[in-house]
Backbone bond lengths (Angstrom), bond angles and torsions (degrees), N, CA, C in turn:
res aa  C-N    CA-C-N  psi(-1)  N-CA   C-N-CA  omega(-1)  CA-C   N-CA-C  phi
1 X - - - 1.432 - - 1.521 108.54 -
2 X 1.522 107.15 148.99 1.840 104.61 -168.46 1.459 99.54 -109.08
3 X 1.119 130.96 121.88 1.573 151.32 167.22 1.563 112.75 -86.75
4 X 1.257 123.11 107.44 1.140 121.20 165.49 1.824 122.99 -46.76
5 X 1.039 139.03 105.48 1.143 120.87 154.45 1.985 144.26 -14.18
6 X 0.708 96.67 133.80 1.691 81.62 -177.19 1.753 108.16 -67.07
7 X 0.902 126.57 -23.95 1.411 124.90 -178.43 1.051 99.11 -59.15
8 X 1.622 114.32 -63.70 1.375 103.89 -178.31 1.264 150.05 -28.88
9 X 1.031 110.66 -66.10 2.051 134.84 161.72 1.372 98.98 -44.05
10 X 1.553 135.07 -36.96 1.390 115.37 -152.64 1.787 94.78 -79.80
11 X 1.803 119.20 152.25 1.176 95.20 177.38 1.550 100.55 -100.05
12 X 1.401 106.82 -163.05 1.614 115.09 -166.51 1.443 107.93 91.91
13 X 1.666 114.12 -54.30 1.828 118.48 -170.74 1.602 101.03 -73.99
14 X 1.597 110.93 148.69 0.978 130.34 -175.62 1.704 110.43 -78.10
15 X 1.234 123.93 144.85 1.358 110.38 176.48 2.038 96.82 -163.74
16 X 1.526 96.28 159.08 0.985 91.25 -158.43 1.872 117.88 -90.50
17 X 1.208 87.17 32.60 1.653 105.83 168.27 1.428 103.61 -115.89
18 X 1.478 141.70 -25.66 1.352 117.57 -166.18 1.702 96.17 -73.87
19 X 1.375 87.12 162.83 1.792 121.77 -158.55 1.775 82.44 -68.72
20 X 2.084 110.61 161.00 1.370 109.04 162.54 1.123 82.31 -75.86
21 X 2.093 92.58 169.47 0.685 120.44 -176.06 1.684 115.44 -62.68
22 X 1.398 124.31 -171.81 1.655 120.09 -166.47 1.402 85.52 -101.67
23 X 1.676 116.55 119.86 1.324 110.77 146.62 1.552 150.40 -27.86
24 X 1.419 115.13 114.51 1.587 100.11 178.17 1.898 113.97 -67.71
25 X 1.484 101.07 160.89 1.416 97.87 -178.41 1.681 105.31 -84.50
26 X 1.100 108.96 155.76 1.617 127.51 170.34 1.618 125.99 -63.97
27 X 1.055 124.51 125.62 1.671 118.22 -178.79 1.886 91.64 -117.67
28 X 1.075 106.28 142.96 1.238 124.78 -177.33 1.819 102.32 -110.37
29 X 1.146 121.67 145.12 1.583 105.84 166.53 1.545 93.16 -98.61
30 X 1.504 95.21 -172.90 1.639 112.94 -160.74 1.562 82.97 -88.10
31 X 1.303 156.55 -41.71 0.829 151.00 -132.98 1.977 113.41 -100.01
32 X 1.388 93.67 -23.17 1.376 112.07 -170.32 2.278 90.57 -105.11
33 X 1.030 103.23 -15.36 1.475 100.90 -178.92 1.773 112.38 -95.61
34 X 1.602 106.81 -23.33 1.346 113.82 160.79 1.149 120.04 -58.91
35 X 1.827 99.56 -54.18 1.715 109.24 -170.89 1.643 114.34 -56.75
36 X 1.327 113.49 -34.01 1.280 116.69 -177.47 1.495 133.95 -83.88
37 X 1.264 91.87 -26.91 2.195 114.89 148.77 1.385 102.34 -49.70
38 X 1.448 105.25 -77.14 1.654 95.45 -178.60 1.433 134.54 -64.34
39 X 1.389 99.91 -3.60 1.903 91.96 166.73 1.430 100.64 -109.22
40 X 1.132 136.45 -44.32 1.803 119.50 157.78 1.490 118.59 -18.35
41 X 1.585 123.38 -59.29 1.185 130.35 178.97 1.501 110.87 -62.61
42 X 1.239 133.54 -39.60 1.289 129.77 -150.03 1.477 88.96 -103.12
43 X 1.021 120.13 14.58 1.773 117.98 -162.98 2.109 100.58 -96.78
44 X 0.905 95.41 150.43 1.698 101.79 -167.36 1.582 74.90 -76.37
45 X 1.915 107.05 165.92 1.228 107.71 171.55 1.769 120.75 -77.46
46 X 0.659 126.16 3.24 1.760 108.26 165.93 1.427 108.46 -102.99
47 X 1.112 94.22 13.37 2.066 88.72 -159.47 1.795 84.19 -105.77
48 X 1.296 142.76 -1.47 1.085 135.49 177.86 1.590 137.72 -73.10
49 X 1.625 84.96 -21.59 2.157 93.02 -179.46 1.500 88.54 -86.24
50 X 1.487 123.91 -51.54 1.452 116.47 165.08 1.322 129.54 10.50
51 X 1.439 114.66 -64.78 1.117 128.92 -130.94 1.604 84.97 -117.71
52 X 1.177 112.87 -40.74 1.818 105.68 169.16 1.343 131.54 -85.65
53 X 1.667 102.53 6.77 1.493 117.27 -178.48 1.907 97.50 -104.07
54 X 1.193 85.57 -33.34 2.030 82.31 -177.14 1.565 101.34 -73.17
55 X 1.278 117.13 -42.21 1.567 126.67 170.89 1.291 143.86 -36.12
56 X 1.612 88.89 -37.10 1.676 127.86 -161.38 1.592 118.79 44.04
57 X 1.328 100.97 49.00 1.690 122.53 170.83 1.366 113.44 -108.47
58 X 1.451 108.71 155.66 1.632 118.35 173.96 1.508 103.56 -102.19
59 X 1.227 114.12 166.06 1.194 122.88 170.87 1.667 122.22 -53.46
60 X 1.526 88.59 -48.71 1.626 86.09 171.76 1.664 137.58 -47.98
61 X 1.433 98.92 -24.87 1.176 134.04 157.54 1.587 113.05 -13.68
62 X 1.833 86.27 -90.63 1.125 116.90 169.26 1.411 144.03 -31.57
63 X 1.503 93.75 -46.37 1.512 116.45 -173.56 1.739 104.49 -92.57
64 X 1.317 126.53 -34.23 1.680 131.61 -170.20 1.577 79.72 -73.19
65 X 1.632 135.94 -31.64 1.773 123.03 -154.60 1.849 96.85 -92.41
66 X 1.194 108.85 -33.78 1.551 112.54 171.16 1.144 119.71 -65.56
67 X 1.461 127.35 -48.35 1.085 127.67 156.79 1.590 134.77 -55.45
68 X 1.316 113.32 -27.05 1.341 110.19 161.80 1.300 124.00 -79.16
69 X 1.804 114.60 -34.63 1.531 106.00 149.21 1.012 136.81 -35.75
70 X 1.494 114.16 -60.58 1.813 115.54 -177.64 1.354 105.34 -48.25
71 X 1.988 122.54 -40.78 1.385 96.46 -173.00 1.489 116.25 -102.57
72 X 0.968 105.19 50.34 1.524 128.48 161.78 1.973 107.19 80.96
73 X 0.908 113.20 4.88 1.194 117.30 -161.47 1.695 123.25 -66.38
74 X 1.216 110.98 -39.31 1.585 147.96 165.85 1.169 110.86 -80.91
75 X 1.778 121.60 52.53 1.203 119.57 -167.37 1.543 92.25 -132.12
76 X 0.957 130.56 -24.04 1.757 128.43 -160.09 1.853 120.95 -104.42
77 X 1.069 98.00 -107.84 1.996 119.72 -177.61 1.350 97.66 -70.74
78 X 2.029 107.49 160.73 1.206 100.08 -169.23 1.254 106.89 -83.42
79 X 1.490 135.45 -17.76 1.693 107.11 -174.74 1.504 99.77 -126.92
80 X 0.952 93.71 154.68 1.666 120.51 -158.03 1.409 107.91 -67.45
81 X 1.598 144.44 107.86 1.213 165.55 -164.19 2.106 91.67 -46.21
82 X 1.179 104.17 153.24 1.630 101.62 160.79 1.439 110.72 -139.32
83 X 1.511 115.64 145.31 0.889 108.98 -166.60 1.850 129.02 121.57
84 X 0.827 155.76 -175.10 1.157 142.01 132.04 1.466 131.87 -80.97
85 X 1.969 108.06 137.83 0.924 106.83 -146.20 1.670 114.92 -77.18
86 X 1.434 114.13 -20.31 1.032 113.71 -174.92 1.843 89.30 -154.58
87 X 2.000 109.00 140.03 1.392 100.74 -169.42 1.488 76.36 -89.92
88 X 2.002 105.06 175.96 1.392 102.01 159.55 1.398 132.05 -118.70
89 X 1.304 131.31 142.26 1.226 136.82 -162.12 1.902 97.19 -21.78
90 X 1.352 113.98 148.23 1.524 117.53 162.75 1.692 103.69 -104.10
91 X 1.496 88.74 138.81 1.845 97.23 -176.83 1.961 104.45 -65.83
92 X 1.264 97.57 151.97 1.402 110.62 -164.40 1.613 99.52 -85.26
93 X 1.152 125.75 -177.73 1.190 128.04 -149.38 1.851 94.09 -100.26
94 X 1.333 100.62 -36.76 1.731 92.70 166.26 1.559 120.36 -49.50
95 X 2.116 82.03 -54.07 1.725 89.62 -152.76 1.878 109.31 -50.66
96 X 1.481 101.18 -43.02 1.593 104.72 172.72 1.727 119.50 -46.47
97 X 1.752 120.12 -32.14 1.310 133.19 -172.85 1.591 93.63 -78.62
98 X 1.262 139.55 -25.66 1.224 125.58 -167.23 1.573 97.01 -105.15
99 X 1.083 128.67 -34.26 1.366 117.58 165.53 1.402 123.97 -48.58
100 X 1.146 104.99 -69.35 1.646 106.75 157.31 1.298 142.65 -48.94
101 X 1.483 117.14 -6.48 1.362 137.65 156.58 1.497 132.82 -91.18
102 X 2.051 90.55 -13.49 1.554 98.34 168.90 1.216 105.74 -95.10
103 X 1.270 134.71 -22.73 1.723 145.94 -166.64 1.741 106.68 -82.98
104 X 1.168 109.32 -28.58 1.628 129.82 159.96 1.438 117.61 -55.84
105 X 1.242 100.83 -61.91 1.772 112.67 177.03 1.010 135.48 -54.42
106 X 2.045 96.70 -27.73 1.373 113.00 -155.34 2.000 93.24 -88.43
107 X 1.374 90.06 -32.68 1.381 97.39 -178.27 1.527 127.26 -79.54
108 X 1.481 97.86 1.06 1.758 102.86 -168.64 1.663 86.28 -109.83
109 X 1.453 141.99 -17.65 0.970 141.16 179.88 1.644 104.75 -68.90
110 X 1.338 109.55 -70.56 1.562 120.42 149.29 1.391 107.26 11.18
111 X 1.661 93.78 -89.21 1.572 100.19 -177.75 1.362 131.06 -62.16
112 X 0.879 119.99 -14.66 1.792 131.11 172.56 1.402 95.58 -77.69
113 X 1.358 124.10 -53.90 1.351 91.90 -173.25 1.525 131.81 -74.88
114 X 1.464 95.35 4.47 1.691 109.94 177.31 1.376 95.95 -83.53
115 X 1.005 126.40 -42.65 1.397 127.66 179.13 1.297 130.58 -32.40
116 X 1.406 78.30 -70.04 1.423 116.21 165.01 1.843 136.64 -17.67
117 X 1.735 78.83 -61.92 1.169 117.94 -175.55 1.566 101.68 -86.73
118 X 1.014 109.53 -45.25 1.952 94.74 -168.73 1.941 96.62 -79.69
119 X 1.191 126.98 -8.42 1.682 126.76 -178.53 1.414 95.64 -93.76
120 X 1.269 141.43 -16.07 1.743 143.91 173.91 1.720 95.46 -89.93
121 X 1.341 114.75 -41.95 1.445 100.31 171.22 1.565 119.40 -69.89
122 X 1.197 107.02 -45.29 1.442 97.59 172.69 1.478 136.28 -72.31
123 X 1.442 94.37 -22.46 1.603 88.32 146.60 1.391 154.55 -117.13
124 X 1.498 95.46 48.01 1.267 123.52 164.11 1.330 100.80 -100.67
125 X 1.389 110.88 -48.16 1.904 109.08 -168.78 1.745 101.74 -57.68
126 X 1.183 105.29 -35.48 1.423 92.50 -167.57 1.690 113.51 -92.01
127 X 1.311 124.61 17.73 1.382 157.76 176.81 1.793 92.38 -84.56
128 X 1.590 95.83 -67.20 1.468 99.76 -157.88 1.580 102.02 -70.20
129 X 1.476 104.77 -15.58 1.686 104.51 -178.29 1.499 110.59 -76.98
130 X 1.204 121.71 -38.60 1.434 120.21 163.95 1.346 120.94 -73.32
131 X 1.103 137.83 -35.38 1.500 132.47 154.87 1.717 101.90 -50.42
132 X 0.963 145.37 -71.72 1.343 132.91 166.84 1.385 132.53 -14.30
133 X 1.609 100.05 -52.95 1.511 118.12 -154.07 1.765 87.19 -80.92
134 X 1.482 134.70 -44.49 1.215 145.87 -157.74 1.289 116.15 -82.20
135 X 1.530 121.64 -23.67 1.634 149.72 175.27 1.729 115.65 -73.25
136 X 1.731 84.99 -32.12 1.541 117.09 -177.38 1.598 119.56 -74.86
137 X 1.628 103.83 -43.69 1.263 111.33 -176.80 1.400 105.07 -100.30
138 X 1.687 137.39 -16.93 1.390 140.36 155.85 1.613 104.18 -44.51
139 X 1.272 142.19 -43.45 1.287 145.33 -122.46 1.796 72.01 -111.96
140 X 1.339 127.42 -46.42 1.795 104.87 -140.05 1.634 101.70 -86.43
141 X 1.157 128.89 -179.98 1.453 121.97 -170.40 1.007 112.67 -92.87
């Protein structure tokens, strides 16, 4: 029967089952993420996994660094910012009170004109009901 050692179990001590260590993540600079957009693109089509297998990149890679090119983003310093680039202002405690006071209005207008509209119908119907009712009692002897 196999008994672990006590060294073993304790943590901190090295043993030749604990896991490697956890990889650090990769930073690419902007300059090495350009260069490699533009030889991906210019690359004949079979010659393209190539180039992300010698690399050790995924496609996705590729496409999140092109896309941040087109929108200009991959244009400056050498390594690439993380994070978002700029937060955006938060609406002030009015500006939210007046939004919600125009979205109110917009909807109480709404209803008036339903209103509106079904009190012009009804008093027409009840127009046509007295023109009826009066046509009715002209006619009897």
């Amino acid at each position: 029967m196999f008994v672990e050692s006590e060294s073993q179990e304790r943590p901190g001590r090295s043993s030749p089952r604990d896991p490697a260590p956890r990889p650090s993540r990769r930073v690419f600079s902007t300059a090495y993420k350009l260069r490699i957009v533009a030889e991906y693109e210019n690359a004949p089509h079979g010659e393209k996994g190539a180039i992300l297998r010698r690399e050790g990149l995924f496609s996705s890679h590729v496409v999140e660094w092109t896309r941040a090119r087109d929108a200009g983003a991959l244009g400056g310093s050498g390594v690439a910012a993380r994070g978002p680039a700029e937060k955006k202002p938060g609406k002030s405690a009015e500006q939210i009170e007046v939004e919600k006071l125009r979205r109110e209005n917009e909807r109480l207008k709404a209803r008036l004109v339903t209103t509106e509209t079904a009190l012009d119908i009804m008093g027409k119907a009840r127009a046509l009901l007295e023109q009826i009712s009066e046509s009715a009692d002209t006619e009897r002897p």
